[in-house]
TORGUDO-810379 format. One record per residue (C-alpha): residue in one letter; x, y, z. Coordinates in nm, 3 decimals. Example, Ala and Ser with C-alpha at 12.3 -4.5 7.8 and 13.67 -1.06 7.14 Angstrom:
2
(a (1.230 -0.450 0.780)) (s (1.367 -0.106 0.714)) 
END
This chain:
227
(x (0.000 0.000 0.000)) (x (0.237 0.263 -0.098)) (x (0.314 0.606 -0.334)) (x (0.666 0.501 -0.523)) (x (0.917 0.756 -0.527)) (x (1.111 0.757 -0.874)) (x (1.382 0.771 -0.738)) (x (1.322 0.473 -0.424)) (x (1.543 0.220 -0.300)) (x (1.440 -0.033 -0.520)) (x (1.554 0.196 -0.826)) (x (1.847 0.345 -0.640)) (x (1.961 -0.053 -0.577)) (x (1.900 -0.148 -0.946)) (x (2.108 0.171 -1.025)) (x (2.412 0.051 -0.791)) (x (2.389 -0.300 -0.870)) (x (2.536 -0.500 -1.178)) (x (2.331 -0.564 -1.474)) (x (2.173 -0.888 -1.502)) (x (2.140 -1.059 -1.832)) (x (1.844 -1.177 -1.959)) (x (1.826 -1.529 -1.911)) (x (1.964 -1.473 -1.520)) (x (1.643 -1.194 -1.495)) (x (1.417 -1.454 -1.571)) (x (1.555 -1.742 -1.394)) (x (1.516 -1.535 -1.071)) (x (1.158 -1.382 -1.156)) (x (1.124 -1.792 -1.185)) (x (1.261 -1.845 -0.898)) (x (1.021 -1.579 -0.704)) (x (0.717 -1.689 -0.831)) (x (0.789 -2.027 -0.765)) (x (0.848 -1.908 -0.388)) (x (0.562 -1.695 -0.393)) (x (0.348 -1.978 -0.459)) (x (0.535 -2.232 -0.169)) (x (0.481 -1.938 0.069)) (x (0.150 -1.917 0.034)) (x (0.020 -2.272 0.000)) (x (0.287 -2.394 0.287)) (x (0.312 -2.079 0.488)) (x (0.657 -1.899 0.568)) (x (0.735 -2.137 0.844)) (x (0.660 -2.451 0.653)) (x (0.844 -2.380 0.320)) (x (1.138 -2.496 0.263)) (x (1.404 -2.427 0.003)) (x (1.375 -2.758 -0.143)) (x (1.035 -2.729 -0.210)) (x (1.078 -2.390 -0.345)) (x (1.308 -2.513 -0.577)) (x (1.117 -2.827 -0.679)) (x (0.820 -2.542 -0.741)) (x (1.070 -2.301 -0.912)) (x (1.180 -2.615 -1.128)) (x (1.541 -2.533 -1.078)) (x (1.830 -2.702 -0.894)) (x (1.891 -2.624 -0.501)) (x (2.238 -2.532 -0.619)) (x (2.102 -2.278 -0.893)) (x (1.838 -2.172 -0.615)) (x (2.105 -2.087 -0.364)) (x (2.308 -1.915 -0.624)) (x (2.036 -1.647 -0.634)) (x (1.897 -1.632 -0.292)) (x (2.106 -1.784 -0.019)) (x (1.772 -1.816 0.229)) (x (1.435 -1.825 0.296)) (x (1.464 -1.464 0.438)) (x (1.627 -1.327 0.144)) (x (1.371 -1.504 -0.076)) (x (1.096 -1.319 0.116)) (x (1.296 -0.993 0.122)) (x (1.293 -1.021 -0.292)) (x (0.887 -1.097 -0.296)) (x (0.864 -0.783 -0.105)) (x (1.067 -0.580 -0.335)) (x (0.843 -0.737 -0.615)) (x (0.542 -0.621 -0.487)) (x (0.694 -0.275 -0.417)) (x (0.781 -0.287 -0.754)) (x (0.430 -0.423 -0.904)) (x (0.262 -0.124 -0.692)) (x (0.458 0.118 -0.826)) (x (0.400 0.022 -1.203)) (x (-0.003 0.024 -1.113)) (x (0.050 0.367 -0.948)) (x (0.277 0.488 -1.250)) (x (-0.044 0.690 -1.444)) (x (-0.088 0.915 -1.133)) (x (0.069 1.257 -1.155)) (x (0.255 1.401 -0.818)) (x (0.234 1.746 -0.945)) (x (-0.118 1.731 -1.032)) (x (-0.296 2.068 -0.899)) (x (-0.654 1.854 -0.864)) (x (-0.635 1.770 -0.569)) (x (-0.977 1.554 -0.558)) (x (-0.891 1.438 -0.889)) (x (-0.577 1.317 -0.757)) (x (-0.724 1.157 -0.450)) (x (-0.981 1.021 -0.588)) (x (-0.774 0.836 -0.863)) (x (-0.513 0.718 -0.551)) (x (-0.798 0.565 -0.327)) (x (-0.948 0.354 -0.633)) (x (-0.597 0.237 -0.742)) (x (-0.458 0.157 -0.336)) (x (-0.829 0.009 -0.269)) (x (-0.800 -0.234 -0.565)) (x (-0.446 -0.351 -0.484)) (x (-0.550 -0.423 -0.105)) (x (-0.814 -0.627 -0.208)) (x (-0.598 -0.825 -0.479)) (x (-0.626 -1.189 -0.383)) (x (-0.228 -1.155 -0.427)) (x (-0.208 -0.910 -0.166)) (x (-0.441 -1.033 0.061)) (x (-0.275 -1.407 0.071)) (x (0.054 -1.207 0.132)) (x (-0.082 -0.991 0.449)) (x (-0.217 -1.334 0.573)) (x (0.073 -1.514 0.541)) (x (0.314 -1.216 0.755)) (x (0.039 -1.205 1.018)) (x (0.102 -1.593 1.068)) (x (0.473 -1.600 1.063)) (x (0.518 -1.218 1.241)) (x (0.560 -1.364 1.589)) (x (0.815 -1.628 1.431)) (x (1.005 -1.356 1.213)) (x (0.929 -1.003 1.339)) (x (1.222 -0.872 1.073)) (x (1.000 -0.996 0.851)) (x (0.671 -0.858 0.905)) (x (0.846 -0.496 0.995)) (x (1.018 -0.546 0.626)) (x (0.684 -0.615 0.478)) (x (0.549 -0.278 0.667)) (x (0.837 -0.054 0.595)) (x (0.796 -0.146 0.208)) (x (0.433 -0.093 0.223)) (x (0.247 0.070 0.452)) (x (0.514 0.256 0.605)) (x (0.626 0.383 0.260)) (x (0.283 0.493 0.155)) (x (0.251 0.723 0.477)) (x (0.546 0.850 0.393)) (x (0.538 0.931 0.012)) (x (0.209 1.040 0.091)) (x (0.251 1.314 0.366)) (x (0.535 1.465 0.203)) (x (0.246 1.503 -0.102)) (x (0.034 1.680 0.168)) (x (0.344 1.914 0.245)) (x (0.365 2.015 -0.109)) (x (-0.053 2.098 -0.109)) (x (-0.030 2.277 0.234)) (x (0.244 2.526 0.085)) (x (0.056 2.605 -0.240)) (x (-0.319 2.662 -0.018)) (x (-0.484 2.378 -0.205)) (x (-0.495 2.172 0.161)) (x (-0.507 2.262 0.510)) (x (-0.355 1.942 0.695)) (x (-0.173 2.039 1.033)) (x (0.006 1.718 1.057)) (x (0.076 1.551 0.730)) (x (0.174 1.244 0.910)) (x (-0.127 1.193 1.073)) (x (-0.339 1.289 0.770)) (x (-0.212 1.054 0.502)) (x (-0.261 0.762 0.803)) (x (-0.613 0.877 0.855)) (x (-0.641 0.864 0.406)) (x (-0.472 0.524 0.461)) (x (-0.647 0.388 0.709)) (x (-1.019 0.468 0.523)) (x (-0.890 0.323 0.223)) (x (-0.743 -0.011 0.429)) (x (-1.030 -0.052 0.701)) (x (-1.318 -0.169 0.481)) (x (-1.098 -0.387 0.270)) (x (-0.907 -0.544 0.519)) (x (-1.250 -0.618 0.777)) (x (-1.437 -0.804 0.472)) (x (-1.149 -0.974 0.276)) (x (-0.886 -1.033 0.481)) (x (-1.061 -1.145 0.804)) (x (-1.399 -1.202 0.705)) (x (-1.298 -1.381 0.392)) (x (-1.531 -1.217 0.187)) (x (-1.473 -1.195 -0.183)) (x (-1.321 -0.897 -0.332)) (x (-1.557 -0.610 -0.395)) (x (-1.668 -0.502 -0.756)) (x (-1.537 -0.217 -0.946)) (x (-1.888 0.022 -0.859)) (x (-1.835 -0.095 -0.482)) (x (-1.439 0.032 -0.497)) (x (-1.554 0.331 -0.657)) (x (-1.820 0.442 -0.420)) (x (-1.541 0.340 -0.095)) (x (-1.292 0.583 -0.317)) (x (-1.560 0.875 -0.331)) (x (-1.671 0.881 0.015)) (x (-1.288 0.830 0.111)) (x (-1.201 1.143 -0.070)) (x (-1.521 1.367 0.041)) (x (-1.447 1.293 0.409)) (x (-1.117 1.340 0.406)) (x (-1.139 1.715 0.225)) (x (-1.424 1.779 0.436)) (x (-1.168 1.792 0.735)) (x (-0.864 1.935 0.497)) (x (-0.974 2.151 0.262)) (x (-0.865 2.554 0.327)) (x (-1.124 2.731 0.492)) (x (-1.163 2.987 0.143)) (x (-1.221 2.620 -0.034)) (x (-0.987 2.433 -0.272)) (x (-0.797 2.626 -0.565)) (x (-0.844 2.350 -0.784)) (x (-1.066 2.040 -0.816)) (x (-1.384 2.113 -0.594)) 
END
């Protein structure tokens, strides 16, 4: 659940790191979703690199020449996903002056991913091993969730100085725009097991999302642009 910087850690590590050659890129995307899938079927705890690489249909020596655990494994499918998030969140503009517009577009696209049958297998599976591996969980976080509040209050800063928002504390604003776009999803997916809603149903979650938060943050004179 997060707003990609261009310039993250992810690209900043890509940047630093030497170039991989075809063939080795797609061994290890092999490799990942081959893990991905062990993970969730078996569970973090369960899985072991054997079976990943029976899944990954690659040697344990070839398998250990990429990722040298089950940690570093995860670590990867956590980069992934920060990866895949960023490519769905590529379309929306960070110097947009619509602020609604903006929002509005944001809330549909975060709402969607965190009720992804993808994602939500992913948040069950860290819930079940964070007591197990707390570095884990507190990865997944800090790539996601973390991130997003983040990327996403130092957006408010940048509407606060140019009048188009009135947010006291960014910080606690973008968790408050997180936390309406997470709550409903994450009560009837991920614990009630509920199936994902439609397209209509993420819209009208994205609306209200939007309305109530400028209700409490928009400038007392009313928004510059997009009301």
């Amino acid at each position: 659940m997060s707003i990609e910087d261009p310039i993250d850690t992810v690209a900043a590590a890509e940047a630093t790191a030497p170039a991989e050659s075809g063939s080795e890129s797609a061994k290890r995307q092999q490799i990942l979703e081959g893990a991905r899938r062990v993970f969730l079927r078996s569970g973090f705890a369960a899985a072991s690199m054997g079976e990943i690489a029976r899944e990954a249909k690659v040697s344990k020596g070839t398998l250990y020449v990429y990722f040298d655990s089950k940690e570093a494994l995860f670590a990867a499918l956590i980069e992934d996903s920060k990866r895949e998030t960023a490519e769905r969140l590529l379309g929306l503009d960070p110097t947009s002056t619509d602020v609604r517009a903006f929002l509005t577009l944001l809330a549909n696209r975060l709402i969607e991913k965190l009720a992804s049958p993808s994602h939500v297998a992913m948040v069950r599976m860290v819930i079940g091993a964070a007591e197990q591996f707390p570095d884990l969980a507190r990865a997944f976080y800090e790539a996601g969730a973390g991130h997003g509040r983040e990327r996403l209050a130092q957006w408010f800063r940048l509407q606060v100085d140019a009048g188009r928002l009135d947010v006291p504390d960014p910080d606690i604003a973008a968790w408050i725009f997180l936390g309406m776009c997470c709550h409903p999803v994450m009560v009837h997916v991920v614990l009630a097991a509920l199936p994902m809603p439609d397209a209509a149903r993420i819209e009208a979650y994205a609306d209200e999302v939007v309305a109530t938060f400028l209700a409490r943050y928009a400038p007392p004179s009313g928004m510059s642009s997009g009301t």
